[in-house]
Backbone as CSV, one residue per row, in Angstrom:
resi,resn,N_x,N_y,N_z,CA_x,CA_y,CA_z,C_x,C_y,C_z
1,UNK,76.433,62.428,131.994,77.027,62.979,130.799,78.541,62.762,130.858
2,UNK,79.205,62.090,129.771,80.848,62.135,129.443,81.486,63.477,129.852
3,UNK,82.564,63.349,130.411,83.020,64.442,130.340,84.615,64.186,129.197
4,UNK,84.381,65.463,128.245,85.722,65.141,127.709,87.094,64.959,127.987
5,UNK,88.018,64.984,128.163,89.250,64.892,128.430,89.950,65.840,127.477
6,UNK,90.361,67.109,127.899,90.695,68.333,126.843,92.105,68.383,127.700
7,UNK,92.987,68.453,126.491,94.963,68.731,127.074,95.232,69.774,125.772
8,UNK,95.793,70.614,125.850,96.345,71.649,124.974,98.090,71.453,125.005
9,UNK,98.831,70.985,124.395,100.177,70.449,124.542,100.641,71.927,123.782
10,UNK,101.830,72.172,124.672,102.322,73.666,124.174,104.057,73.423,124.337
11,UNK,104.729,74.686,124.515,106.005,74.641,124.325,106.670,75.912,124.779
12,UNK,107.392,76.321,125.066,108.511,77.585,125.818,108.718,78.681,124.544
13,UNK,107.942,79.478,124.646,108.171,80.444,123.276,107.530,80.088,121.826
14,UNK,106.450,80.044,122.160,105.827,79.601,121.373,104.480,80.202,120.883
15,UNK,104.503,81.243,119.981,103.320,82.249,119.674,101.771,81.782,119.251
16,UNK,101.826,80.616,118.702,101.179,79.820,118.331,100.471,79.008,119.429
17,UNK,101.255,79.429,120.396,100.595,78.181,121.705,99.356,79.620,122.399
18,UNK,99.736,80.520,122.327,99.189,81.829,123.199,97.930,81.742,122.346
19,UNK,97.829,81.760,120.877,96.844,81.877,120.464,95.965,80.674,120.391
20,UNK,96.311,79.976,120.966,95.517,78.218,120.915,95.061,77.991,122.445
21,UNK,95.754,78.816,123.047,95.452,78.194,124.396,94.221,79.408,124.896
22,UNK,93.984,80.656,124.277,93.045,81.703,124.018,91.660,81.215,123.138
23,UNK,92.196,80.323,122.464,90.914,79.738,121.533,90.103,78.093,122.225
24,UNK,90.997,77.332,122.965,90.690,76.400,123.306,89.846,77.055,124.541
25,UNK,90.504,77.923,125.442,89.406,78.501,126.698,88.085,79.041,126.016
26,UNK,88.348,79.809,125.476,86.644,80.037,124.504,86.128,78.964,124.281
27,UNK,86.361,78.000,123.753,85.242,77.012,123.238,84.585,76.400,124.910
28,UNK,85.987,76.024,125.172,85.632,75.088,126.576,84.714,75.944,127.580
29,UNK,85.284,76.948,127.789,84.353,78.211,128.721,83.067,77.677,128.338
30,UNK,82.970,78.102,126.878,81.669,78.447,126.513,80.662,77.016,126.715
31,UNK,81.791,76.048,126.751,80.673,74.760,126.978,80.561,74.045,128.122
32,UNK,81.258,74.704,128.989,81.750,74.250,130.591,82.141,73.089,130.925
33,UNK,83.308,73.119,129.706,84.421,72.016,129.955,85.828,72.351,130.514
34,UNK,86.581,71.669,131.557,87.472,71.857,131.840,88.781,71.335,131.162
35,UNK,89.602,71.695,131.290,90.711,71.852,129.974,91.950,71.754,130.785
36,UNK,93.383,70.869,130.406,94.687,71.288,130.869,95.653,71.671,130.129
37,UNK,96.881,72.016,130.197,97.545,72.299,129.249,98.898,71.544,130.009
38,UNK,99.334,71.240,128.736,100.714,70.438,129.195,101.930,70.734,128.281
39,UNK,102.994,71.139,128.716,104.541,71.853,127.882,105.203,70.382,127.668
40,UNK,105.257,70.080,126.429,106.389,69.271,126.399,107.692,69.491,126.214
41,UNK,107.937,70.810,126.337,109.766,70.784,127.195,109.491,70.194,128.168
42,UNK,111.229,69.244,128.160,111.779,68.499,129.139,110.641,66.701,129.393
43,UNK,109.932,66.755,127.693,109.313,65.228,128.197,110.429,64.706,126.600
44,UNK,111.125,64.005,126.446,112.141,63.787,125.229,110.486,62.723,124.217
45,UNK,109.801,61.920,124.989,108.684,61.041,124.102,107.910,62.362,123.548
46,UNK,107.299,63.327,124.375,106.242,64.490,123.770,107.228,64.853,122.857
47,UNK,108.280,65.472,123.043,109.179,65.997,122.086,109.143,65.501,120.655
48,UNK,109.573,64.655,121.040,109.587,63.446,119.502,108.393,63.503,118.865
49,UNK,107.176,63.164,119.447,106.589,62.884,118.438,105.648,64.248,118.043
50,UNK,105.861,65.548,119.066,104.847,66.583,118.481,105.533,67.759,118.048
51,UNK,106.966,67.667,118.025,107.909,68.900,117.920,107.660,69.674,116.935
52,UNK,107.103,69.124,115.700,106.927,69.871,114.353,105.383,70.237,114.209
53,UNK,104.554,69.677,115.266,102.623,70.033,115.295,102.508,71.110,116.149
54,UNK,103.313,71.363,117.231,102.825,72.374,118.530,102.776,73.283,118.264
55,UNK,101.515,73.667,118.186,100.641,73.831,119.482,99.491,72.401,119.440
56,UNK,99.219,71.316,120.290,98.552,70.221,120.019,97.377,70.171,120.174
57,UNK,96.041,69.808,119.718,94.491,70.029,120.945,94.496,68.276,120.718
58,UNK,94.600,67.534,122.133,94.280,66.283,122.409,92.314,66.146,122.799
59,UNK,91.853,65.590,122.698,90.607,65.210,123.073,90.855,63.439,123.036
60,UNK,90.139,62.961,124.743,90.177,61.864,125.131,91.543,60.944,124.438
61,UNK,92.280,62.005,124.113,93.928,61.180,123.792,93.704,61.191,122.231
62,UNK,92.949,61.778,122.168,93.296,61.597,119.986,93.501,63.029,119.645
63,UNK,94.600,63.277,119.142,95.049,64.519,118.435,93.543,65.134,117.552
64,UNK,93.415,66.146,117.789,92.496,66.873,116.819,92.701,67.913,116.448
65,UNK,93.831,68.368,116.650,94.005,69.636,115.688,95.096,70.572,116.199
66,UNK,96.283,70.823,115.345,97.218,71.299,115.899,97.706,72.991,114.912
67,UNK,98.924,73.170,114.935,99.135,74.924,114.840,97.748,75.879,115.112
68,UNK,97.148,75.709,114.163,96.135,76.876,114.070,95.150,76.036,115.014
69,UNK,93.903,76.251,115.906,93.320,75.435,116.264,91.715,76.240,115.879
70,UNK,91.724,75.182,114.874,89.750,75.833,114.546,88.932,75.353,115.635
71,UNK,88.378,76.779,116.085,87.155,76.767,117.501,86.032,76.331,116.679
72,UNK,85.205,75.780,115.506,84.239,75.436,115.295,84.490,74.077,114.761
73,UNK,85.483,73.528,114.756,85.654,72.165,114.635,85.926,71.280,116.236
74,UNK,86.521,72.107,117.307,86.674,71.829,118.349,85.361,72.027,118.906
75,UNK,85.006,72.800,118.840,83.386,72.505,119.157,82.352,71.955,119.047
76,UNK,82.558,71.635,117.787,81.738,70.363,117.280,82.027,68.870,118.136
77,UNK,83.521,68.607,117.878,83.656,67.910,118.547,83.969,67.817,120.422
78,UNK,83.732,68.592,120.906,83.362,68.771,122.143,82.079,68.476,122.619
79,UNK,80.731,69.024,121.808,79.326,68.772,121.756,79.408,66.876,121.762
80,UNK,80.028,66.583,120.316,79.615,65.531,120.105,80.171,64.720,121.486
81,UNK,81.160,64.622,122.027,82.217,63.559,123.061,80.994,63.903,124.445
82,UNK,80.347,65.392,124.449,79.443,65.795,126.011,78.449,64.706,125.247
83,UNK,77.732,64.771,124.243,76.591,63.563,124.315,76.724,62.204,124.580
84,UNK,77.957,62.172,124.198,78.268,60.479,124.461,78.017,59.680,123.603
């Protein structure tokens, strides 16, 4: 079975990241996927290009969904990436 590649891109004070990074562990928990999270303070490329999206949900490197992060769209696509 694939395993997904889950990154939660966040930021230093950032309220929006607390509640994404609370919603991304629920889904993933619940599907026993492992998950990282990565701050782009201090990367100037992350900066640039996600400064105005963060809080980010990456899957296998493709953006899927940023500020608000819907747990039933991330889930969906979590299911779909575990089947392969």
């Amino acid at each position: 079975m694939p395993i997904p590649d889950v990154v939660l891109l966040t930021k230093a004070d950032c309220h929006l990241c607390t509640e994404a990074r609370a919603a991304v562990e629920r889904v993933a928990s619940g599907l026993g996927v492992q998950w990282t999270e990565q701050a782009i303070d201090g990367d100037p490329g992350l900066q640039e290009r996600y400064a105005e999206e963060i809080p980010v949900v990456l899957v296998d490197g493709v953006q899927r969904d940023f500020w608000t992060i819907d747990e039933q769209r991330l889930t969906r696509i979590l299911k779909k990436a575990l089947e392969g």
